[in-house]
mmCIF file of the C-alpha atoms, coordinates in Angstrom:
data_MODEL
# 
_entry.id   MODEL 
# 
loop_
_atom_site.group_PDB 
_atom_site.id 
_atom_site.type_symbol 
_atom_site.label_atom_id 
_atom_site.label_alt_id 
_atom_site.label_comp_id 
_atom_site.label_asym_id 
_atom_site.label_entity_id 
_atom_site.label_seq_id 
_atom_site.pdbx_PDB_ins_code 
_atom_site.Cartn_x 
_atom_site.Cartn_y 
_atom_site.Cartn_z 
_atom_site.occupancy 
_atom_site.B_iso_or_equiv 
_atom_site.pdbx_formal_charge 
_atom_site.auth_seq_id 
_atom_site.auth_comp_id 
_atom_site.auth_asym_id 
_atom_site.auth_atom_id 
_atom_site.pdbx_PDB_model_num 
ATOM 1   C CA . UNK A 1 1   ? 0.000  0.000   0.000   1.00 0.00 ? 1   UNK A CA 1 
ATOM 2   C CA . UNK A 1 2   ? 2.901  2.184   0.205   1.00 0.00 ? 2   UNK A CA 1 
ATOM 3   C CA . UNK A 1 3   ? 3.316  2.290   -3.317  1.00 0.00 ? 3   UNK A CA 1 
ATOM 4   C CA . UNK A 1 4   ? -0.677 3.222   -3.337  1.00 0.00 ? 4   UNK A CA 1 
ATOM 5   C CA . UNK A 1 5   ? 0.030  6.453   -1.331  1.00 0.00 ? 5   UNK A CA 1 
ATOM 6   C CA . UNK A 1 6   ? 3.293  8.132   -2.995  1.00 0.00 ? 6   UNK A CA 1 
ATOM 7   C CA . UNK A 1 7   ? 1.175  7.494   -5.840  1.00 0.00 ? 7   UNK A CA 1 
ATOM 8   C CA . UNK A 1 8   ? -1.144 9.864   -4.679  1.00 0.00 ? 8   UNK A CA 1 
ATOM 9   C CA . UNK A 1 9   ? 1.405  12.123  -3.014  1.00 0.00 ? 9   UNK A CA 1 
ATOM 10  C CA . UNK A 1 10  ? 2.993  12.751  -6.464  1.00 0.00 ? 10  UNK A CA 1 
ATOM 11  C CA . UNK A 1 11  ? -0.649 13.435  -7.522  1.00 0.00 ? 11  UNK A CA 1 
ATOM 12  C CA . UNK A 1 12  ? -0.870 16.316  -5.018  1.00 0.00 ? 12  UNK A CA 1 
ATOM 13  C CA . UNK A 1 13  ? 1.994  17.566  -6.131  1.00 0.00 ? 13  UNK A CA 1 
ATOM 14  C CA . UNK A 1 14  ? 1.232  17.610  -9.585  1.00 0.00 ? 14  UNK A CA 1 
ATOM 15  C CA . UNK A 1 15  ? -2.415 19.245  -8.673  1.00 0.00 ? 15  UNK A CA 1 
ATOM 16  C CA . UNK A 1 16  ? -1.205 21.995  -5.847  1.00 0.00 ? 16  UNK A CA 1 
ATOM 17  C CA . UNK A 1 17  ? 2.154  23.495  -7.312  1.00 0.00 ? 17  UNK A CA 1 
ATOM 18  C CA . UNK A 1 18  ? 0.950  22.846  -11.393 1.00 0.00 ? 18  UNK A CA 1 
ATOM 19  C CA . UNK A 1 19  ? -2.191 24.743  -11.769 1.00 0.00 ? 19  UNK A CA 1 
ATOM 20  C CA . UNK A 1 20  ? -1.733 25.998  -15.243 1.00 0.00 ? 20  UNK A CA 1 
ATOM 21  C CA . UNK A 1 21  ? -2.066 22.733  -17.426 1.00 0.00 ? 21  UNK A CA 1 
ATOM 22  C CA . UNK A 1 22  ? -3.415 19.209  -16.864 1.00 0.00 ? 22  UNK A CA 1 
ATOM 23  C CA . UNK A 1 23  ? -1.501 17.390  -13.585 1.00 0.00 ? 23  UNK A CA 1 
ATOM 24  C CA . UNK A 1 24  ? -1.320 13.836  -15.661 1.00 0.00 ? 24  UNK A CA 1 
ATOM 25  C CA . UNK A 1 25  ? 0.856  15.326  -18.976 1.00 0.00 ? 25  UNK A CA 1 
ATOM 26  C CA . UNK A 1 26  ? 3.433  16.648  -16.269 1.00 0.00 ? 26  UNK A CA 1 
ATOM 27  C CA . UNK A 1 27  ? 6.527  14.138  -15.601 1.00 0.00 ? 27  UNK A CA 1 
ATOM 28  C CA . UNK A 1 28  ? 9.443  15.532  -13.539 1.00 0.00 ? 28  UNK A CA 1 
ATOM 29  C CA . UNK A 1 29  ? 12.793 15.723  -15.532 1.00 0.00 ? 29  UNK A CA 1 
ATOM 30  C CA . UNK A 1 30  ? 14.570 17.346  -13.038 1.00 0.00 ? 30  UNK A CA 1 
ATOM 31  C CA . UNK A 1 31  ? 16.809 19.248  -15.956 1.00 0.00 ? 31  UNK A CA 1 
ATOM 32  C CA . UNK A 1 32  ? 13.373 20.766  -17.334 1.00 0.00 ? 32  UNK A CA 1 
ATOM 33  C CA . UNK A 1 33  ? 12.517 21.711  -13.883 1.00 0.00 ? 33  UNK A CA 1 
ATOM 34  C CA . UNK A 1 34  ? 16.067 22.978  -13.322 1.00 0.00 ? 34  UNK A CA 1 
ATOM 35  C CA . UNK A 1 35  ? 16.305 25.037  -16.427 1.00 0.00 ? 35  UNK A CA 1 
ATOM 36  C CA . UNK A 1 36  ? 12.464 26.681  -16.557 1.00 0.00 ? 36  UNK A CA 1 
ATOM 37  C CA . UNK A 1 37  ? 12.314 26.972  -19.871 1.00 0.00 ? 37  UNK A CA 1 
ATOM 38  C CA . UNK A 1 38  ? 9.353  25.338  -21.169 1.00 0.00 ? 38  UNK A CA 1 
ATOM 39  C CA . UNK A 1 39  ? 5.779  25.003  -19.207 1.00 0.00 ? 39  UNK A CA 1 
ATOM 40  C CA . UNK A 1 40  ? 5.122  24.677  -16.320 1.00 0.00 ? 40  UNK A CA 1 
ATOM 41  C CA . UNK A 1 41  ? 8.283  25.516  -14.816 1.00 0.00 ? 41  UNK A CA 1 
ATOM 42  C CA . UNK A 1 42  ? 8.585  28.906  -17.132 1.00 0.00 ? 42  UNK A CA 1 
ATOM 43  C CA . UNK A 1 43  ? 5.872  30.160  -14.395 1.00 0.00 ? 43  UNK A CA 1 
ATOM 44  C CA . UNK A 1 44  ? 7.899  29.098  -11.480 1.00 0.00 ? 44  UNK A CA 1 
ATOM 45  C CA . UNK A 1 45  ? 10.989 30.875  -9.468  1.00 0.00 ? 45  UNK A CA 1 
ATOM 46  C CA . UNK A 1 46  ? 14.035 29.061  -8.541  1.00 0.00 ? 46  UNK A CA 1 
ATOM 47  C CA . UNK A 1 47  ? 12.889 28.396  -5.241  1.00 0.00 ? 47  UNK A CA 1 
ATOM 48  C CA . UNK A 1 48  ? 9.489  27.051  -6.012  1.00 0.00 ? 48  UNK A CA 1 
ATOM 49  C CA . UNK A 1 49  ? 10.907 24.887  -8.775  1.00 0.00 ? 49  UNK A CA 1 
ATOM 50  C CA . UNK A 1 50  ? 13.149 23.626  -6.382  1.00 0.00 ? 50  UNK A CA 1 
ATOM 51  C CA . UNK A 1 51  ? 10.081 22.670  -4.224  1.00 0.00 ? 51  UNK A CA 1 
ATOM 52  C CA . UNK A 1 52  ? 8.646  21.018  -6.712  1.00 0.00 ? 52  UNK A CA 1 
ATOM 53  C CA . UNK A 1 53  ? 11.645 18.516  -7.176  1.00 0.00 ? 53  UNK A CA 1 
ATOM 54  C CA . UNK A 1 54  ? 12.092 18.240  -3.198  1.00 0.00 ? 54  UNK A CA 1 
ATOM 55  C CA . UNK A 1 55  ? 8.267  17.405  -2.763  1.00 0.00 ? 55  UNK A CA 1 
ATOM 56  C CA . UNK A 1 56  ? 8.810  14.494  -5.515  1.00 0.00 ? 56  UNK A CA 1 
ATOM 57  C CA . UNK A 1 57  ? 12.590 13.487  -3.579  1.00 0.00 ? 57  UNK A CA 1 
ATOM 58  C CA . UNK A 1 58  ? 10.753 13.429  -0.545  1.00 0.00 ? 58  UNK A CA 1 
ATOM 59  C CA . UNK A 1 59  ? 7.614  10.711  -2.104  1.00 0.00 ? 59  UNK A CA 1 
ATOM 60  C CA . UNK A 1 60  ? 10.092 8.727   -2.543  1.00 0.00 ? 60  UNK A CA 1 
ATOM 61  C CA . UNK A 1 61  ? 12.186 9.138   1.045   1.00 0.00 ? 61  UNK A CA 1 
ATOM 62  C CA . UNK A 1 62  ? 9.167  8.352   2.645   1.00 0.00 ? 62  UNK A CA 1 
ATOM 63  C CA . UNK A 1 63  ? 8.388  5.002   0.318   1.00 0.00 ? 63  UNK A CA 1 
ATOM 64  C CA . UNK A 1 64  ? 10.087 1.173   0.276   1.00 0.00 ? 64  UNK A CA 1 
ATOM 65  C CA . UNK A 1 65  ? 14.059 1.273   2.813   1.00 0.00 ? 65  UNK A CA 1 
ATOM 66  C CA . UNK A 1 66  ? 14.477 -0.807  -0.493  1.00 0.00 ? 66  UNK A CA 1 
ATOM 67  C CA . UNK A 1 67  ? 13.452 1.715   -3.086  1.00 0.00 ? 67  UNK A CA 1 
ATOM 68  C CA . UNK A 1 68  ? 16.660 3.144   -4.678  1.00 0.00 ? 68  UNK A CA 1 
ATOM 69  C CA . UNK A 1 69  ? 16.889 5.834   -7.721  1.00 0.00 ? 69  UNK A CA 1 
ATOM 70  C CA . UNK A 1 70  ? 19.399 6.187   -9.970  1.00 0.00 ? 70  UNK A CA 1 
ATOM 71  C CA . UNK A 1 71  ? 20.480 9.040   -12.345 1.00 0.00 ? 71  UNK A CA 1 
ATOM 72  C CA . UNK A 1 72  ? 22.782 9.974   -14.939 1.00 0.00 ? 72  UNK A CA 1 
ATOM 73  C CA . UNK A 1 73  ? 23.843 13.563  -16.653 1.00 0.00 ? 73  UNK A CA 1 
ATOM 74  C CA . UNK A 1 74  ? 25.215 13.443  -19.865 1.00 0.00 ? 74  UNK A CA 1 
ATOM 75  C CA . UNK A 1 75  ? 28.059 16.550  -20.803 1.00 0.00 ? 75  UNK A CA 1 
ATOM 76  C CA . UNK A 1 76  ? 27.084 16.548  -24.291 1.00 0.00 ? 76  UNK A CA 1 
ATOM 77  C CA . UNK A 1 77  ? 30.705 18.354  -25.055 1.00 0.00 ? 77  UNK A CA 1 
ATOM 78  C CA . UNK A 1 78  ? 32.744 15.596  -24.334 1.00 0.00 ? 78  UNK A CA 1 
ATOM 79  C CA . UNK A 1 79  ? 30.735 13.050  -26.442 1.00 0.00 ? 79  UNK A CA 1 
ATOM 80  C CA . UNK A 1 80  ? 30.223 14.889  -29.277 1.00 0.00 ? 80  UNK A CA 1 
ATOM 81  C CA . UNK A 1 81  ? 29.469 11.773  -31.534 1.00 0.00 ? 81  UNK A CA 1 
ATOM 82  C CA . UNK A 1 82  ? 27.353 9.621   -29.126 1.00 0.00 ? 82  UNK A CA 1 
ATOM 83  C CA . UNK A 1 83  ? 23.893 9.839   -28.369 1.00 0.00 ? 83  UNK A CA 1 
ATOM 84  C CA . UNK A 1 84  ? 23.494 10.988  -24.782 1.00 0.00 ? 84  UNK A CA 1 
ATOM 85  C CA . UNK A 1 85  ? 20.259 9.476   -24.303 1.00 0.00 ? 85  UNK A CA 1 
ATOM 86  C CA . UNK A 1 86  ? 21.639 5.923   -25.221 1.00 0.00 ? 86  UNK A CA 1 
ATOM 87  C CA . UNK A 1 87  ? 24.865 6.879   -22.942 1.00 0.00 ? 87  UNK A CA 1 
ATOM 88  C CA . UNK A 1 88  ? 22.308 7.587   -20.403 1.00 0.00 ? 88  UNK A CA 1 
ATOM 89  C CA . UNK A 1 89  ? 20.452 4.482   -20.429 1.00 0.00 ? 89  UNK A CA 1 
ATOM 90  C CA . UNK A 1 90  ? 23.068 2.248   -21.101 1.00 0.00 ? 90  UNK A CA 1 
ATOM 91  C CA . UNK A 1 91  ? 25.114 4.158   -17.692 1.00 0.00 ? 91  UNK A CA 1 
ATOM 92  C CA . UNK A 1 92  ? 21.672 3.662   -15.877 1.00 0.00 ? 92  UNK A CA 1 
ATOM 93  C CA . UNK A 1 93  ? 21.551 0.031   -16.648 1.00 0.00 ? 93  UNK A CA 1 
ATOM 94  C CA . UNK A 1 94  ? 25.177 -0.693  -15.758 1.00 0.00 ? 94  UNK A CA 1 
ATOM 95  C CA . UNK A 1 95  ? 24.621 0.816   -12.756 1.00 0.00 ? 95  UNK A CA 1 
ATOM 96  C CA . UNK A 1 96  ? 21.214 -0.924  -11.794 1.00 0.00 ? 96  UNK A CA 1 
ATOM 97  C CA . UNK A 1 97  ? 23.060 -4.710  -12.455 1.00 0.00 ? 97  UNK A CA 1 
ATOM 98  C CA . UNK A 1 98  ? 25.804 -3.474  -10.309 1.00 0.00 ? 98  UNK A CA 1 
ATOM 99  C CA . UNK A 1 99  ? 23.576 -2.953  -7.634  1.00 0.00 ? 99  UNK A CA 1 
ATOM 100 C CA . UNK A 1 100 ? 21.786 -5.981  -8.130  1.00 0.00 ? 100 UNK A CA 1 
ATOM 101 C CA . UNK A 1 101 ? 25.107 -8.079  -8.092  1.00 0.00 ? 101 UNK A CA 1 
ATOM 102 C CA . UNK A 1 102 ? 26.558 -6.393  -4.960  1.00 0.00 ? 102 UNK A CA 1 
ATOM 103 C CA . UNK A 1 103 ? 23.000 -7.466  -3.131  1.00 0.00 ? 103 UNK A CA 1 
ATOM 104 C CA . UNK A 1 104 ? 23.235 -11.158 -4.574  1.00 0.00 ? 104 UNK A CA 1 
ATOM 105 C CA . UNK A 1 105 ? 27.190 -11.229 -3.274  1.00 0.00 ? 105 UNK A CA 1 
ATOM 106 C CA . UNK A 1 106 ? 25.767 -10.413 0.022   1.00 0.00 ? 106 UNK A CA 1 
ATOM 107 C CA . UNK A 1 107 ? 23.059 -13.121 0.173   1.00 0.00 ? 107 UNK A CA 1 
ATOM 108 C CA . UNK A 1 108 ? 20.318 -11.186 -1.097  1.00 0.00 ? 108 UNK A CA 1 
ATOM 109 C CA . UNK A 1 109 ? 18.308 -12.683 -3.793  1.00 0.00 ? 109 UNK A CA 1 
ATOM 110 C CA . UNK A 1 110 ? 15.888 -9.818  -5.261  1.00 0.00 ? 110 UNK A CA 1 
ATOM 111 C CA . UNK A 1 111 ? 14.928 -8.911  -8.316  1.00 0.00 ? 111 UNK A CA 1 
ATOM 112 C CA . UNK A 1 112 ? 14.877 -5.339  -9.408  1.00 0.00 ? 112 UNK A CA 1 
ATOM 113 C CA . UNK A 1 113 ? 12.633 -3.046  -11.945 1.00 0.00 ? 113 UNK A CA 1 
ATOM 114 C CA . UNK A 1 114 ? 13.269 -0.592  -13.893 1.00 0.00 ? 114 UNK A CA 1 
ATOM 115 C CA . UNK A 1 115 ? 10.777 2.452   -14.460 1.00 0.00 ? 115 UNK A CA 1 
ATOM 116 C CA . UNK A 1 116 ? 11.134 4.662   -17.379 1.00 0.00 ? 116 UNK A CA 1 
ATOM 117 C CA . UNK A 1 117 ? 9.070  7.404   -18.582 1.00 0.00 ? 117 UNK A CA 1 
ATOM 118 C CA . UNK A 1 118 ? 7.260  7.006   -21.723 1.00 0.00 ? 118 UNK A CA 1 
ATOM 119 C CA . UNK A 1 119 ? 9.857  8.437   -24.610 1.00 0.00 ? 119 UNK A CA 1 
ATOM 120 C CA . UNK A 1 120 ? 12.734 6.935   -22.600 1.00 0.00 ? 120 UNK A CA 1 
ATOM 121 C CA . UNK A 1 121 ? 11.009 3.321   -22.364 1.00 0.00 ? 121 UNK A CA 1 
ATOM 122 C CA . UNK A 1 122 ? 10.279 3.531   -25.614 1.00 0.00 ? 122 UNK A CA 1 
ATOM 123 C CA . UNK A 1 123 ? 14.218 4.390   -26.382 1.00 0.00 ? 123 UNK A CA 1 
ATOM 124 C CA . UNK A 1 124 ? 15.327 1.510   -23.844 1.00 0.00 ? 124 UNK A CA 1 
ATOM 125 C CA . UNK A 1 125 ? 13.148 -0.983  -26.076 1.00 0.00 ? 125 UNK A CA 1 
ATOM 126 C CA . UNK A 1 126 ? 14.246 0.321   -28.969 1.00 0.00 ? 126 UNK A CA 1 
ATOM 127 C CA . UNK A 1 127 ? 17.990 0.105   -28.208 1.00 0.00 ? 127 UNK A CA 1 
ATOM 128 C CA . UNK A 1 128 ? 18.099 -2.936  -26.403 1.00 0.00 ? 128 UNK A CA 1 
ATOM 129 C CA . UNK A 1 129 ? 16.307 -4.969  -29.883 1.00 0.00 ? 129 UNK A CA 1 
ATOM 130 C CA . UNK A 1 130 ? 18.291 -2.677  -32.302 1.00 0.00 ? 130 UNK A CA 1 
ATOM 131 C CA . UNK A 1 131 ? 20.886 -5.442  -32.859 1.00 0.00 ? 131 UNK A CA 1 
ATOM 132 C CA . UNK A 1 132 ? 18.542 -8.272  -33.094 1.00 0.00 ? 132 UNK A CA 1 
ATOM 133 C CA . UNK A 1 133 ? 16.262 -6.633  -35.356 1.00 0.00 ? 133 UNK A CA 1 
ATOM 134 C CA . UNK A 1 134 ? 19.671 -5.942  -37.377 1.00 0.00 ? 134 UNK A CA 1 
# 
C-alpha cells in the first residue's frame, strides 16, 4: 500500500504546485525543472521549482528502505558523436546490475525493476532490440 500512497502524493503535487495545465501530462525531468524553460516551470521561481523537485525526492524518502533511484547527466561536449540518451540508459543500466550483483554477493536474492518514462522506455526498447532486429 505504500506504493498506493506516494502514488497519490505525487498526484498532489502535480495538482497543488501545477495549476496551469493538466496534472497527468506533467513528468518531472529534473533538468526541465532545473532550467524553466518550457511550461510549467517557465511560471515558477528558482525556489518554487526547487520545491517542486524536493516534494517528488521526498515521495520517494518516505516510500520502500528498499526503493533506490538512480540518475545519470550526460556533458554533451565531451561526447560529441554519441547519443546521450543511449549513454544515459546504457550508464543507468550498468549501474542498476551493479547494484543488483553487490545485493546477490551479500546473500540477497531480489529482483529489481526498472521504471522509465514514456519516450525513454520507448528508447530503452528500442535500443536494447536494435541489434537483433539488425
Amino acid at each position: 500500500m505504500r506504493w498506493y500512497f506516494g502514488l497519490l502524493r505525487l498526484k498532489l503535487v502535480r495538482s497543488l504546485v501545477i495549476e496551469i495545465c493538466n496534472p497527468n501530462d506533467i513528468e518531472f525531468h529534473a533538468s526541465e525543472i532545473f532550467s524553466r524553460r518550457t511550461a510549467p516551470w517557465n511560471k515558477m521561481t528558482k525556489a518554487e521549482a526547487q520545491g517542486v523537485l524536493k516534494a517528488v525526492l521526498g515521495v520517494l524518502a518516505s516510500s520502500y528502505d528498499s526503493a533506490k533511484a538512480f540518475a545519470c547527466a550526460v556533458h554533451k561536449p565531451s561526447y560529441p558523436n554519441r547519443d546521450p540518451m543511449q549513454l544515459a540508459f546504457e550508464d543507468l543500466c550498468s549501474r542498476f546490475d551493479r547494484y543488483l550483483s553487490r545485493l546477490h554477493a551479500l546473500g540477497d536474492r531480489q529482483r529489481g525493476m526498472i521504471v522509465l518514462a514514456d519516450g525513454i522506455a520507448a528508447f530503452g526498447i528500442n535500443f536494447l532490440y536494435a541489434p537483433a532486429i539488425r
